[in-house]
VEXDREN-2710 file (C-alpha; in Angstrom, 1 decimal):
% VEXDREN-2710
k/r/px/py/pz
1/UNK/0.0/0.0/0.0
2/UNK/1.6/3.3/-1.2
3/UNK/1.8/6.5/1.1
4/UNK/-1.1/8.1/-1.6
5/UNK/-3.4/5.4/-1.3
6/UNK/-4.3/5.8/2.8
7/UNK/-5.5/8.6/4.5
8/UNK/-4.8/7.2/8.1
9/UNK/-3.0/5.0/10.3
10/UNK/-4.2/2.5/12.4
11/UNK/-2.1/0.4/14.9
12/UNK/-3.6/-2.2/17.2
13/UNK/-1.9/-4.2/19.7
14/UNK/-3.7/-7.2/20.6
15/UNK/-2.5/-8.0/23.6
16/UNK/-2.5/-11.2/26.3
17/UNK/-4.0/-9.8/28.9
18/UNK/-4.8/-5.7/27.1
19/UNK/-5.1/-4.2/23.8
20/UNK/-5.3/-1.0/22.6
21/UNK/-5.3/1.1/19.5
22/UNK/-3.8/4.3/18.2
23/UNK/-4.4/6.5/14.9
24/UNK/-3.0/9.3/13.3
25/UNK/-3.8/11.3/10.1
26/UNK/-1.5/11.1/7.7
27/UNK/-1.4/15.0/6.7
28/UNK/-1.5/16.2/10.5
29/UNK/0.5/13.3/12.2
30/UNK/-0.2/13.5/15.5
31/UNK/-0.8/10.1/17.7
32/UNK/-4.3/9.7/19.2
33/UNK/-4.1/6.5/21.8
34/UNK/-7.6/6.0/22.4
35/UNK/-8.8/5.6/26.0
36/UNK/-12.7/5.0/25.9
37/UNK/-13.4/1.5/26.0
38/UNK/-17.1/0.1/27.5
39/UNK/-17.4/0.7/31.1
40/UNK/-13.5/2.1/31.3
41/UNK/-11.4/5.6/30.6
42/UNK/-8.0/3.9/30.0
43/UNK/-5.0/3.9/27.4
44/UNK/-6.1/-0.4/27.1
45/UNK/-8.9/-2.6/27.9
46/UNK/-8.5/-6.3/29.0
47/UNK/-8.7/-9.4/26.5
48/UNK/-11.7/-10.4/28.1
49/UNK/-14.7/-12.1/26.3
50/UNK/-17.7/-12.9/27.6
51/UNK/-20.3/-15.1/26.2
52/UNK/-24.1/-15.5/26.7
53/UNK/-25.2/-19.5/27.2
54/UNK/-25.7/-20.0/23.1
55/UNK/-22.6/-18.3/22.7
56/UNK/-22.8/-14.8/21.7
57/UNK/-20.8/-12.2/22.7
58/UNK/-22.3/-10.3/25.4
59/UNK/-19.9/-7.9/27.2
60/UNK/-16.0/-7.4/26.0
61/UNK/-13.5/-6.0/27.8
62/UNK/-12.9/-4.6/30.9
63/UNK/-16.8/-4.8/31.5
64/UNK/-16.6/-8.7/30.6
65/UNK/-14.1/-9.3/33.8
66/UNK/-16.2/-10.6/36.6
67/UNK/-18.1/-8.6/39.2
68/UNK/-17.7/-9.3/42.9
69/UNK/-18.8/-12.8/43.9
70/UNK/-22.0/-13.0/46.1
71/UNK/-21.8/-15.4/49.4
72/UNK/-25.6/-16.2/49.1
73/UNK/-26.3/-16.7/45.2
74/UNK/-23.8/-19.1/43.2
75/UNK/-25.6/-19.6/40.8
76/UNK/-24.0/-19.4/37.0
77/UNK/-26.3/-18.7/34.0
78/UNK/-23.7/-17.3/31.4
79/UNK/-20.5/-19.2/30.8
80/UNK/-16.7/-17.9/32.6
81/UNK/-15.3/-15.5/31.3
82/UNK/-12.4/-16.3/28.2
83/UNK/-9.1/-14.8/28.4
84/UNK/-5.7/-15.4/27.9
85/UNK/-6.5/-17.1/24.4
86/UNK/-3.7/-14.8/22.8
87/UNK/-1.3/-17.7/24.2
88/UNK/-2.8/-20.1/21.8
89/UNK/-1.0/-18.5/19.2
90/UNK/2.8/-19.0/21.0
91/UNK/4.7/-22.3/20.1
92/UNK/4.3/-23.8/23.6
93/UNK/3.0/-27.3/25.0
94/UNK/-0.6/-27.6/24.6
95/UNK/-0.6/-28.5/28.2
96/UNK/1.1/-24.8/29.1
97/UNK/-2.2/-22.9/26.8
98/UNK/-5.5/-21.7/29.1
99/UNK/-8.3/-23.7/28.7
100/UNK/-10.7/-22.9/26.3
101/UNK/-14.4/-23.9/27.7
102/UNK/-16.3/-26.3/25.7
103/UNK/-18.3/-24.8/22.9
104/UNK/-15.7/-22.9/21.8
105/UNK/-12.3/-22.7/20.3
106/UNK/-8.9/-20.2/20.6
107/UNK/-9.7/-18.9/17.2
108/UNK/-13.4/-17.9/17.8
109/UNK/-12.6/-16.1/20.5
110/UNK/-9.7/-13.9/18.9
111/UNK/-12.2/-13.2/16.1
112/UNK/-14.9/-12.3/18.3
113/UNK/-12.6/-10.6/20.2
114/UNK/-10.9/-8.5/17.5
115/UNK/-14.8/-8.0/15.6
116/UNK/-15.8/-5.9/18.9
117/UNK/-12.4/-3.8/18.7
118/UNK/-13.1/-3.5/14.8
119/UNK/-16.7/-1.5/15.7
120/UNK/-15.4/0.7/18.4
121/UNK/-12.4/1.4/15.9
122/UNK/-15.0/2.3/12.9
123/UNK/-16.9/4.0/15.1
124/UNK/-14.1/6.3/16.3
125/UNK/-12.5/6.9/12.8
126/UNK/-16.1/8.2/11.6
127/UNK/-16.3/10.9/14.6
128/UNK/-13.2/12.2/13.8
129/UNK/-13.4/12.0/9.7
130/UNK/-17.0/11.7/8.8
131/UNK/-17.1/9.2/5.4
132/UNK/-13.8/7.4/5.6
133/UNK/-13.8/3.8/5.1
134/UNK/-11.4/1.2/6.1
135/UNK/-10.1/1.0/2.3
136/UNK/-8.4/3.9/3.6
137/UNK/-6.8/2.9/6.1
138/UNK/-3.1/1.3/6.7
139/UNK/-3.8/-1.0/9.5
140/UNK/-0.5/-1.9/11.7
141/UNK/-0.6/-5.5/14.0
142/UNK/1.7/-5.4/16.4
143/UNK/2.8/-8.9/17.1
144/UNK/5.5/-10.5/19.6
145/UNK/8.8/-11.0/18.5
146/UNK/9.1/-14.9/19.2
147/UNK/6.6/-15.8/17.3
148/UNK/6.6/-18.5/15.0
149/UNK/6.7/-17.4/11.1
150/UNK/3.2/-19.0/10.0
151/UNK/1.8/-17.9/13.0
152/UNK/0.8/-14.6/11.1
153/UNK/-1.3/-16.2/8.6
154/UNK/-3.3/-17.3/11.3
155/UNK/-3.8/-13.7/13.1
156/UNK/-4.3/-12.5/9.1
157/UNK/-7.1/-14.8/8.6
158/UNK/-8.7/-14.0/11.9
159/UNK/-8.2/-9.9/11.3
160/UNK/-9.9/-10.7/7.5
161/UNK/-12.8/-12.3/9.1
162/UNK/-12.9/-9.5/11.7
163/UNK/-13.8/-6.9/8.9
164/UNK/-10.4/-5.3/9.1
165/UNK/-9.8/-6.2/5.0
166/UNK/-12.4/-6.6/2.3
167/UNK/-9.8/-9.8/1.0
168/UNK/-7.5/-11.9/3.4
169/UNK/-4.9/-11.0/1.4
170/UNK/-5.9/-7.2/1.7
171/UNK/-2.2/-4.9/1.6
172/UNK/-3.5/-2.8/3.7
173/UNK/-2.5/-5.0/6.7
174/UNK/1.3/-4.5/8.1
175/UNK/2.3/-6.2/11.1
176/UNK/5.3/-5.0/13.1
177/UNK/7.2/-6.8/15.9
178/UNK/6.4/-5.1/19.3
179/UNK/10.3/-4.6/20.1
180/UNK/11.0/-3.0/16.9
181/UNK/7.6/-0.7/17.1
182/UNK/8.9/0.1/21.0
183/UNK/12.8/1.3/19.9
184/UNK/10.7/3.7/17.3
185/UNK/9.2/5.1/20.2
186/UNK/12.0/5.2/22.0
187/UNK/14.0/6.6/19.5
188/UNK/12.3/10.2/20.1
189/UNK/13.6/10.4/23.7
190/UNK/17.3/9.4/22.6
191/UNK/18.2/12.8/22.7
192/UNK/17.2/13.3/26.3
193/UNK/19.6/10.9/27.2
194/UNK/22.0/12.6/25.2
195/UNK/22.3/9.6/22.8
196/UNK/23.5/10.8/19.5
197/UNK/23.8/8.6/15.9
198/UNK/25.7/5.7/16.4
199/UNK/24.4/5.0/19.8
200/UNK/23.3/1.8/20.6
201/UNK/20.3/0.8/22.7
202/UNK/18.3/-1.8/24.1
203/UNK/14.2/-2.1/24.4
204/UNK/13.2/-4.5/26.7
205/UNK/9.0/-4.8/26.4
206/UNK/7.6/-6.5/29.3
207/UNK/3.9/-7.4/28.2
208/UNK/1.0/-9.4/30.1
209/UNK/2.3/-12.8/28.4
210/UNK/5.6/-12.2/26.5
211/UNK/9.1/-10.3/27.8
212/UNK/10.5/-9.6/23.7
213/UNK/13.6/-7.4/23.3
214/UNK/15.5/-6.4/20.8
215/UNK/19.3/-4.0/20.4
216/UNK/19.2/-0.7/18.0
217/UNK/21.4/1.6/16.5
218/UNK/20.5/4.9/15.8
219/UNK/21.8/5.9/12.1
220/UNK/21.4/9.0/9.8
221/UNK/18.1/10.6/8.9
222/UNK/16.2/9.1/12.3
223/UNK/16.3/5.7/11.2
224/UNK/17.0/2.0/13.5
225/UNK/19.2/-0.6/12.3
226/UNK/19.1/-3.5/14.2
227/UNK/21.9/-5.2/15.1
228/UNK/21.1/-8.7/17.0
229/UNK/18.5/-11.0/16.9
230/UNK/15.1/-10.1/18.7
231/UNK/15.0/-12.2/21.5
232/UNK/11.7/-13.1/23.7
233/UNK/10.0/-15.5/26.0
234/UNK/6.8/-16.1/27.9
235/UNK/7.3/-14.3/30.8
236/UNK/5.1/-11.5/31.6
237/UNK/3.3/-10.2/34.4
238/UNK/0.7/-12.8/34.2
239/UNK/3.3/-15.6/35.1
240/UNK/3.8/-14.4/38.6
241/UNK/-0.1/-14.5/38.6
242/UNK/0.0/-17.6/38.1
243/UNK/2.5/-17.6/40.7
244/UNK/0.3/-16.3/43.4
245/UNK/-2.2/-19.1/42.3
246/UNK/0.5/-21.6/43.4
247/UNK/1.0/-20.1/46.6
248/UNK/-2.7/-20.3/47.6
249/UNK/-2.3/-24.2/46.0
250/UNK/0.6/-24.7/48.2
251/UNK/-1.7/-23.3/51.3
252/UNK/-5.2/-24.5/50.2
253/UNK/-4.6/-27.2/48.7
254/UNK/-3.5/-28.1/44.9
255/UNK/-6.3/-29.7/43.9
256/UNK/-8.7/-27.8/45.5
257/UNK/-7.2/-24.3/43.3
258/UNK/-7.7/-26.6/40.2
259/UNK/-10.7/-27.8/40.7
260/UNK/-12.1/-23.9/41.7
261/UNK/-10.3/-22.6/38.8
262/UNK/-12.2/-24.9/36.3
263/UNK/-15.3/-24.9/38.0
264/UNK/-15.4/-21.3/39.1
265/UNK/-13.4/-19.3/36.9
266/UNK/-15.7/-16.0/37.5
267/UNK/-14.5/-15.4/40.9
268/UNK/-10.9/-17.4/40.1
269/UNK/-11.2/-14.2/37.4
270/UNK/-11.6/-12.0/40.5
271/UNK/-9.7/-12.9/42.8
272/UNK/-6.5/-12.5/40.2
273/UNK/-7.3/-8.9/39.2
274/UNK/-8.8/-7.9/41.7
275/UNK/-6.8/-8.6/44.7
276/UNK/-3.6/-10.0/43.4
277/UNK/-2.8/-7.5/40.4
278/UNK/-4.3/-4.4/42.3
279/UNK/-3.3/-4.6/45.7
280/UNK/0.1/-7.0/45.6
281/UNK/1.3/-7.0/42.1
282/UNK/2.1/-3.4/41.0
283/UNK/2.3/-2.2/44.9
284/UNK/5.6/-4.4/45.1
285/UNK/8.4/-2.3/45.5
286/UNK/11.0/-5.6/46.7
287/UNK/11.6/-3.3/50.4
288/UNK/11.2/-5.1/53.3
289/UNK/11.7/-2.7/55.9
290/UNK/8.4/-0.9/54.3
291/UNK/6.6/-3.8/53.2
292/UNK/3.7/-5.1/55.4
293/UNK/1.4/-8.3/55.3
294/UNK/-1.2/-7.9/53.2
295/UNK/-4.6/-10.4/54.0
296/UNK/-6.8/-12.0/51.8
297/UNK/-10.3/-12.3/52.3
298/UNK/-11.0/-15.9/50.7
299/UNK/-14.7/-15.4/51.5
300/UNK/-15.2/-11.9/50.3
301/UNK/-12.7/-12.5/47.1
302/UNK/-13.8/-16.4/46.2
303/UNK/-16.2/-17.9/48.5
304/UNK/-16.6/-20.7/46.1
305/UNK/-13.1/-22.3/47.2
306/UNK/-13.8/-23.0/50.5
307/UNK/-15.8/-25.5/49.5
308/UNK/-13.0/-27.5/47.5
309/UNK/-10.6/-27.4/50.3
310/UNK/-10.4/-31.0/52.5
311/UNK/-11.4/-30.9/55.6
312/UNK/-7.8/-30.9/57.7
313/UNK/-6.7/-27.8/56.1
314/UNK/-10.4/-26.5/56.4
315/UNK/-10.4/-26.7/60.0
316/UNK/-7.3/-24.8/59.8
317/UNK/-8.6/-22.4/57.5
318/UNK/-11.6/-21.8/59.9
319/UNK/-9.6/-21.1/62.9
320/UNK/-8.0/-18.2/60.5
321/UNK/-11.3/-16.8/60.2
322/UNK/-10.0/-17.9/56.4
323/UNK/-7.6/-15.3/55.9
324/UNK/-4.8/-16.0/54.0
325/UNK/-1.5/-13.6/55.0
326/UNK/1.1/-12.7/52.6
327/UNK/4.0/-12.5/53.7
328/UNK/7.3/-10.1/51.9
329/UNK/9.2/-13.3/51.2
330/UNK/5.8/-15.2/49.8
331/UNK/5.9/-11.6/47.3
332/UNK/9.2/-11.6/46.8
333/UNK/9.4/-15.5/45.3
334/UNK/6.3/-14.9/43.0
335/UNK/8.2/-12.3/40.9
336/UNK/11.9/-13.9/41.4
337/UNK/11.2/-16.7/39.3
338/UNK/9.7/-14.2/36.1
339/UNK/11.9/-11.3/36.9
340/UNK/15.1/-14.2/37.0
341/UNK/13.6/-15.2/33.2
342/UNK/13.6/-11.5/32.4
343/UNK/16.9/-10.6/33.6
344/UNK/19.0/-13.3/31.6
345/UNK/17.2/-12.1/28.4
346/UNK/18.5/-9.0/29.0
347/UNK/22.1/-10.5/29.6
348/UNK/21.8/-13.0/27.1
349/UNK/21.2/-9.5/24.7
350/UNK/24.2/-7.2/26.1
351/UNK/26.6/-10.8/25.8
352/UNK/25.5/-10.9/22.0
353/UNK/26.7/-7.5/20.9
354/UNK/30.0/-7.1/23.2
355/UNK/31.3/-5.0/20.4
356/UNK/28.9/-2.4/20.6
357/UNK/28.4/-1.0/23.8
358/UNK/24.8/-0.8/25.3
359/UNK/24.5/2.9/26.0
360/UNK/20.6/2.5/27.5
361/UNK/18.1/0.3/28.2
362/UNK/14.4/1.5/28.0
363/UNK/11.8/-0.6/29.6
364/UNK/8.1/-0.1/28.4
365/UNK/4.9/-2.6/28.5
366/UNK/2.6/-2.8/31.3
367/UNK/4.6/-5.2/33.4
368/UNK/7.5/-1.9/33.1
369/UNK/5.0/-0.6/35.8
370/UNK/6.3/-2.8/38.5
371/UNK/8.6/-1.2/40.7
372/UNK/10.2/-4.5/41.7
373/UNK/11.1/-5.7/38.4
374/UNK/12.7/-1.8/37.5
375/UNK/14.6/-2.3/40.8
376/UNK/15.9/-5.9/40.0
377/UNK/17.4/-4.7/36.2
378/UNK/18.5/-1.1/37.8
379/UNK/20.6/-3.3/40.2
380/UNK/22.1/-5.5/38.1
381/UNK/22.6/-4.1/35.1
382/UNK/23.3/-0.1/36.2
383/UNK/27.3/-0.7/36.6
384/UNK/27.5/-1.7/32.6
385/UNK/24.6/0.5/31.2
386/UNK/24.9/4.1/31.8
387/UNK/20.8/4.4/31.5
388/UNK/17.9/2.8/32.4
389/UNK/14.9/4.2/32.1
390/UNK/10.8/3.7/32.0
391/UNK/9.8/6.3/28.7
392/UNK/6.9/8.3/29.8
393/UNK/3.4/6.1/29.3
394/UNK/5.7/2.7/29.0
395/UNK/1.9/1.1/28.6
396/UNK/1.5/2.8/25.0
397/UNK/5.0/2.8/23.5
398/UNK/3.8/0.1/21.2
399/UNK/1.4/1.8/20.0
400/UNK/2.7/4.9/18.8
401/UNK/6.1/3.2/17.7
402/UNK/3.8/1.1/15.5
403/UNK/1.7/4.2/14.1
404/UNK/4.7/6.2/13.3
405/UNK/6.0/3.2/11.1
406/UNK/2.8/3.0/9.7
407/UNK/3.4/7.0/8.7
408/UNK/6.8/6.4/7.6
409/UNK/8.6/2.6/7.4
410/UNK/11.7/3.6/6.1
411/UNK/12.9/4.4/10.0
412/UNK/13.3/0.6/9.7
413/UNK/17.0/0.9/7.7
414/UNK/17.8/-2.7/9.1
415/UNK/16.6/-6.6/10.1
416/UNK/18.4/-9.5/11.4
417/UNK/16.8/-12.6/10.2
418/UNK/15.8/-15.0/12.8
419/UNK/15.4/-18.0/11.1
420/UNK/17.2/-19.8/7.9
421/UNK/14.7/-19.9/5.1
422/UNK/14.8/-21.9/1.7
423/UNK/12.6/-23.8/-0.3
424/UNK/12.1/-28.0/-1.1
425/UNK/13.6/-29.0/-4.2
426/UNK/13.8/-32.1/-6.4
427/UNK/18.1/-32.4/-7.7
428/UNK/19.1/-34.9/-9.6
429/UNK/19.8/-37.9/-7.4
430/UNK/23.5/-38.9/-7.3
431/UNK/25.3/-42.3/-7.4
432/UNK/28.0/-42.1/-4.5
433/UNK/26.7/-39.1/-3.0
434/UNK/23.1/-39.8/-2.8
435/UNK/21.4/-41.8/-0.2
436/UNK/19.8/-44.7/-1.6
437/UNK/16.7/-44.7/0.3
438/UNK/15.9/-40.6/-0.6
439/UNK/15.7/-41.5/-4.3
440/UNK/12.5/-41.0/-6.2
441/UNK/10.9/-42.9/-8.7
442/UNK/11.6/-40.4/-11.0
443/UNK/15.5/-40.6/-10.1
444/UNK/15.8/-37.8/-8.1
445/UNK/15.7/-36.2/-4.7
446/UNK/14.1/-33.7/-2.4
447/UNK/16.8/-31.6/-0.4
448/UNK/16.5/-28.0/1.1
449/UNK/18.1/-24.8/-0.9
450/UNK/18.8/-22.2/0.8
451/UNK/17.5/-18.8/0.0
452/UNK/18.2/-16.8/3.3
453/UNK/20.7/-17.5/6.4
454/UNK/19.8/-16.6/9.8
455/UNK/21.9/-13.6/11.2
456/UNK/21.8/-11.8/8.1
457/UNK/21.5/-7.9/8.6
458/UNK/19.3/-6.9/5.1
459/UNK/17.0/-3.9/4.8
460/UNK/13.8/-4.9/4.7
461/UNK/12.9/-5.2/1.2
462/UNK/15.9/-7.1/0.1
463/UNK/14.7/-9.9/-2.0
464/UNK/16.2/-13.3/-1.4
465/UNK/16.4/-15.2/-4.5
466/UNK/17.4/-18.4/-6.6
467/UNK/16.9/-19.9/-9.9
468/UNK/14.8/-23.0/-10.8
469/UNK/13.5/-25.2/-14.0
470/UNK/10.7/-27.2/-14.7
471/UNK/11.2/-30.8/-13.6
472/UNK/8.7/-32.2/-16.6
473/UNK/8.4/-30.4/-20.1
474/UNK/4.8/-29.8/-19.9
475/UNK/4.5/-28.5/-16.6
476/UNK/2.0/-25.4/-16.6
477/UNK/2.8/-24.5/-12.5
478/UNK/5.6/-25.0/-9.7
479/UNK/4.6/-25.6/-6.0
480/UNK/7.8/-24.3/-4.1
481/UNK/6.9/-25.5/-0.2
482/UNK/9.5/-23.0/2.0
483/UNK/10.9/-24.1/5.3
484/UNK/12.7/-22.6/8.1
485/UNK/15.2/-23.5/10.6
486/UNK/17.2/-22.2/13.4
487/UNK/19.9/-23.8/12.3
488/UNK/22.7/-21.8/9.4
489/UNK/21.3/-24.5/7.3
490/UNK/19.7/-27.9/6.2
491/UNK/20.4/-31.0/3.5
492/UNK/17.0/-32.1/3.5
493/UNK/13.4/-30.9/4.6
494/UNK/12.7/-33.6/7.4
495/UNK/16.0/-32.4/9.2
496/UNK/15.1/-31.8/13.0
497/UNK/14.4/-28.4/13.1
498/UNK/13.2/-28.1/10.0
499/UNK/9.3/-26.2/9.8
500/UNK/6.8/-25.5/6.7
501/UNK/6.0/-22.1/6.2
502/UNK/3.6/-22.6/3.6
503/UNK/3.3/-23.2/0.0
504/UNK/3.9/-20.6/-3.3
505/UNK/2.5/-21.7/-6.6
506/UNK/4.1/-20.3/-9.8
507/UNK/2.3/-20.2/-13.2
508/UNK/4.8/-21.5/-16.1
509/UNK/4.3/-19.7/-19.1
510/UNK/5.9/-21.2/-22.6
511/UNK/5.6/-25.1/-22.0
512/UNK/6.5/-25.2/-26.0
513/UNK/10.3/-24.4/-23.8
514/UNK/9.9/-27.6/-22.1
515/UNK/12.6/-27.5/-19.3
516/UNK/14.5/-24.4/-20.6
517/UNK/12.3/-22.2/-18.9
518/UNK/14.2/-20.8/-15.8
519/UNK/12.1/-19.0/-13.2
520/UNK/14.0/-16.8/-10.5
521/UNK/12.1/-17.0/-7.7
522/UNK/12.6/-14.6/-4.4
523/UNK/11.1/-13.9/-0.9
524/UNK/10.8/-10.9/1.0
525/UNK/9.9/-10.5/4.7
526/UNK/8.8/-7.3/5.0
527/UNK/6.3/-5.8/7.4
528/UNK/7.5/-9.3/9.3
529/UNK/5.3/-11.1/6.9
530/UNK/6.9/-13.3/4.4
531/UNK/6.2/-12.2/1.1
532/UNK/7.1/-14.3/-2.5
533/UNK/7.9/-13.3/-5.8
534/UNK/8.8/-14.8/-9.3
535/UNK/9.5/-13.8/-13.0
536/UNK/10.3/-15.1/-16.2
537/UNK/13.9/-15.1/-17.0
538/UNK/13.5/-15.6/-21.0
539/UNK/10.6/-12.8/-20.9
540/UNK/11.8/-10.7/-18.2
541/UNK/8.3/-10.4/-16.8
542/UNK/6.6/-11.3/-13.3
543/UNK/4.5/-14.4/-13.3
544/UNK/1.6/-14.7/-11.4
545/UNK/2.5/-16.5/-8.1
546/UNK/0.1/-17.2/-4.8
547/UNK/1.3/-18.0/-1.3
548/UNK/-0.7/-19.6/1.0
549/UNK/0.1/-20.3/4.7
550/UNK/0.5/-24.1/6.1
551/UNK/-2.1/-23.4/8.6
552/UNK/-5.3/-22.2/7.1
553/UNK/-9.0/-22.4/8.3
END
């Protein structure tokens, strides 16, 4: 999508546990985060969903979290509420995703999900430029950085049936890694740090479910080259949630948190944001000399567990009036074991690029709003990295990073590639060099080529390319299926390692050629999506070529 063809800018960051959205006007590029969601004046609402009985969506957001529970009335009409079903998109154990209740699946709800911030978006586009249609209008995903390549043909498919695109393969639709949209934002502060061109400096963006980061150098012209691998994990601020729900496992019993969690997960719901996030999580400051027990209410917060617990540690729990007491150390080891996953990212990233120094490290994302984890990375880290800092409205650096490279994506000079990429193709097999049992019938055999190496600094639209020929005279098309690997590279397609993409079909023009019809064939991955193009040698033309993703629905 040229800079003519779209009047504004719209990014939206989809978040675990909150999203958001942003929008600017191309001709007067200011960034408008919006902060009016239903029932909530906030940069972000929660990923929350909640259905009716047959369903439906009824309430999204941060009106779809639970209400307080009531001692007298347990009864449930309307399902639990769905969250968390972001993770279903990272390449973890099935085991490790939320459950999904019954009736539904992970996909579903990200539609339904995205469809309600779709209306509120059209709706707010419309007040502020009455006519304006969605056909005019770049749309910018921000997506995490460890995610797996076909990964975005899901999210693409789900934003297409959202009624972000009139096509699923609209080009109005850029994604952006959230580490790279967060050093554009942080690029515009640089110089209050007195960091100059040729400073390097780390963003570290601690989400609800992932911790991605990635090392920048400032060139020329206000423009980022990167200069080591974006790095990431699962480690947000809703793991030490979940570490707080071990705790009250450890103290209530294991099975009796499992079995209120599945059967309860309104008040399970509450009990987490409620109490845990608002008056432990983002009150921790890691002092013990001003840190003082906090209690917790288990019948005013989730009545419904008492019931689950046995009756030993009941009787226990009863003579406690069933308050629970939190102690600093309980605190303290419910961040350690994130914060210690956070903090060797960041290590892992300074030991990568020894050569270039680290002049700062910003940290934005909601979880950049603990005063624990700032403390932990100031102390460890301050003797080697003159700053550390928390950019004003950390929450929202996404989001304007990813508008202003919707406005202007040449501030991205630079990529390293994560992943080795190449296609399948069938050589000539070879007596003596061959193995026997990879030969075809035809006499040949399938082995990887290699079109792009992993650690490769390219600009972004640097085409990756090789030559091919028909295997049969009269073929009228060529399947290419591309792979990747983390490895430099790969003999043959079934290597461990080894992962479809997807597939890229290729008209052949000119089968009176027969075999002597080379076709140079290239991939792109711009805009973090992998894009795939081919031409005619002999006619110097582009042929018509159509990728598809592995995993479509």
């Amino acid at each position: 999508m040229s800079f003519e063809d779209f009047r504004v800018v719209v990014a939206i960051d989809f978040g675990t546990t909150c999203s958001g959205f942003a929008y600017s006007h191309k001709i007067n590029p200011d960034v408008m985060v919006h902060s009016s969601f239903p029932g909530q004046i906030a940069p972000k609402t929660n990923t929350v969903l909640q259905y009716d009985k047959d369903w439906k969506v009824k309430s999204w957001g941060y009106k779809a979290l639970a209400a307080e529970p009531s001692r007298r009335d347990r009864r449930v009409i309307d399902p639990p509420p769905v969250e968390l079903f972001k993770l279903h998109l990272a390449d973890i154990n099935e085991e490790k995703k939320p459950k999904i209740p019954d009736g539904l699946n992970f996909r579903t709800a990200i539609i339904d999900f995205l469809c309600e911030m779709q209306k509120l978006i059209k709706e707010t586009l419309e007040k502020q430029w009455p006519g304006i249609t969605f056909s005019q209008v770049r749309f910018v995903f921000t997506i995490p950085a460890e995610w797996a390549p076909g990964t975005k043909g899901i999210l693409r498919d789900c934003i297409f049936k959202a009624g972000f695109l009139a096509t699923k393969h609209g080009i109005n639709l850029e994604f952006i890694s959230e580490p790279e949209a967060a050093a554009i934002f942080c690029m515009r502060v640089l110089t209050e740090h007195q960091l100059d061109v040729g400073a390097s400096f780390m963003v570290c963006d601690c989400g609800g479910g992932t911790v991605d980061l990635t090392t920048r150098t400032l060139l020329a012209d206000n423009q980022l080259g990167e200069i080591t691998e974006r790095t990431g994990d699962l480690c947000g601020s809703t793991y030490v949630d979940n570490e707080f729900t071990l705790f009250l496992g450890r103290r209530l019993g294991i099975d009796a948190m499992k079995i209120f969690k599945e059967k309860h997960y309104g008040q399970y719901q509450y009990l987490v944001h409620k109490f845990f996030c608002q008056r432990v999580k983002y009150e921790f400051h890691g002092d013990s000399s001003s840190f003082r027990p906090i209690e917790l209410d288990i019948e005013r917060f989730c009545p419904a567990l008492k019931e689950h617990v046995v009756p030993e540690i009941r009787e226990e729990m009863e003579e406690d009036e069933w308050i629970v007491e939190l102690q600093f150390n309980d605190v303290k080891a419910m961040f350690d074991s994130v914060v210690d996953k956070i903090i060797r990212l960041i290590q892992n990233q300074i030991n990568t690029n020894r050569e270039n120094k680290c002049s700062a490290i910003f940290v934005v994302g909601g979880f950049a709003e603990s005063p624990y984890l700032i403390t932990r990375i100031k102390d460890i880290f301050s003797r080697e990295v003159d700053t550390i800092a928390v950019p004003q409205n950390p929450i929202t650096a996404v989001l304007r990073g990813a508008v202003h490279y919707g406005l202007d994506k040449a501030v991205v000079k630079s990529r390293v590639l994560k992943h080795t990429y190449g296609v399948e193709v069938a050589s000539l097999w070879q007596q003596e060099v061959d193995p026997k049992e990879r030969r075809t019938l035809g006499g040949r055999i399938l082995k990887f080529d290699r079109l792009a190496a992993r650690g490769v600094i390219a600009p972004p639209d640097i085409q990756f390319s090789g030559t091919y020929y028909p295997v049969n005279p009269d073929q009228e098309y060529i399947t290419f299926k591309i792979y990747y690997t983390p490895k430099q590279n790969g003999c043959y397609c079934d290597d461990p390692g080894m992962v479809p993409v997807g597939d890229m079909t290729i008209s052949l023009p000119n089968v009176h050629l027969g075999r002597n019809r080379a076709v140079q064939f290239g991939l792109t991955f711009n805009d973090e999506e992998i894009r795939a193009i081919a031409w005619d040698k002999q006619a110097d033309e582009v042929i018509p070529a159509y990728f598809s993703y592995g995993d479509e629905f």
